[in-house]
C-alpha positions in Angstrom: 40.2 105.8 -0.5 41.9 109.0 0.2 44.4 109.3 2.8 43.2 112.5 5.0 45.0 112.8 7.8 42.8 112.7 10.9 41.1 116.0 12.3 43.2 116.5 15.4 46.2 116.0 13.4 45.2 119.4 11.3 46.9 123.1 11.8 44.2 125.6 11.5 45.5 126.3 8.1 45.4 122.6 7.0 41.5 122.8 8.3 40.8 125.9 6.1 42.6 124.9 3.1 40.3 121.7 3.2 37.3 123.4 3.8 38.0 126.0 0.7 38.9 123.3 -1.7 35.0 121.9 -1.2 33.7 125.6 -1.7 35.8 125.8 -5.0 34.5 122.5 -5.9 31.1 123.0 -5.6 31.8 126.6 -7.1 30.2 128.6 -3.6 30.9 132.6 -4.6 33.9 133.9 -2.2 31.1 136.4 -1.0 28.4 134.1 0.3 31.6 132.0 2.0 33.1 134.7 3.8 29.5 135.8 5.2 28.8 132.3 6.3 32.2 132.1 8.0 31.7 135.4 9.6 28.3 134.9 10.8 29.4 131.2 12.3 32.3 132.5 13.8 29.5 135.3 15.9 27.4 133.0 16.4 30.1 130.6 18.0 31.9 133.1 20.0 28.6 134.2 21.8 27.7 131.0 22.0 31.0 130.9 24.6 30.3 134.1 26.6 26.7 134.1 26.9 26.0 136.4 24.6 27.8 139.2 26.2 28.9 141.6 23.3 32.0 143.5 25.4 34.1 139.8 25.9 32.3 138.5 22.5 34.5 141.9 20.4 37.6 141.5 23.0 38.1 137.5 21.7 37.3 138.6 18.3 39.8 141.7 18.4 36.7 144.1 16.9 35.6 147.3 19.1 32.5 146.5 20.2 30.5 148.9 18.2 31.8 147.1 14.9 30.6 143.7 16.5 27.2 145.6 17.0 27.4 146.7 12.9 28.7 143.1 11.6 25.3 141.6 13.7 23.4 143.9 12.3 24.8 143.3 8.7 25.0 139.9 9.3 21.0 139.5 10.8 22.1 138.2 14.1 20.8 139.1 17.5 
């Protein structure tokens, strides 16, 4: 039994570090990870303003234009 400490108890960097140990172990490509995080992170972020691209690229600290280009890249709405 391993001895993780619980979720809530976790910096952001302690969550990450978790996360990336399962993508080495299961050998995902650094690529196809950081596209997956990116297109989560948009998707979760609109998910909190509605959808509304000008507060979606001011929480994400992007110009609103580049938000528009990673969507695009990304195949979200």
């Amino acid at each position: 039994m391993t001895n993780k400490p619980k979720e809530k108890d976790l910096t952001i960097h302690s969550k990450m570090e978790v996360l990336i140990e399962e993508l080495v172990e299961t050998e995902i490509p650094i690529k196809e990870a950081l596209k997956e995080f990116e297109k989560i992170y948009i998707q979760t972020t609109s998910k909190k303003y509605n959808g509304n691209k000008t507060r979606m690229a001011k929480a994400l600290g992007i110009h609103r234009n580049t938000l528009h280009n990673l969507c695009k890249t990304l195949n979200l709405k």
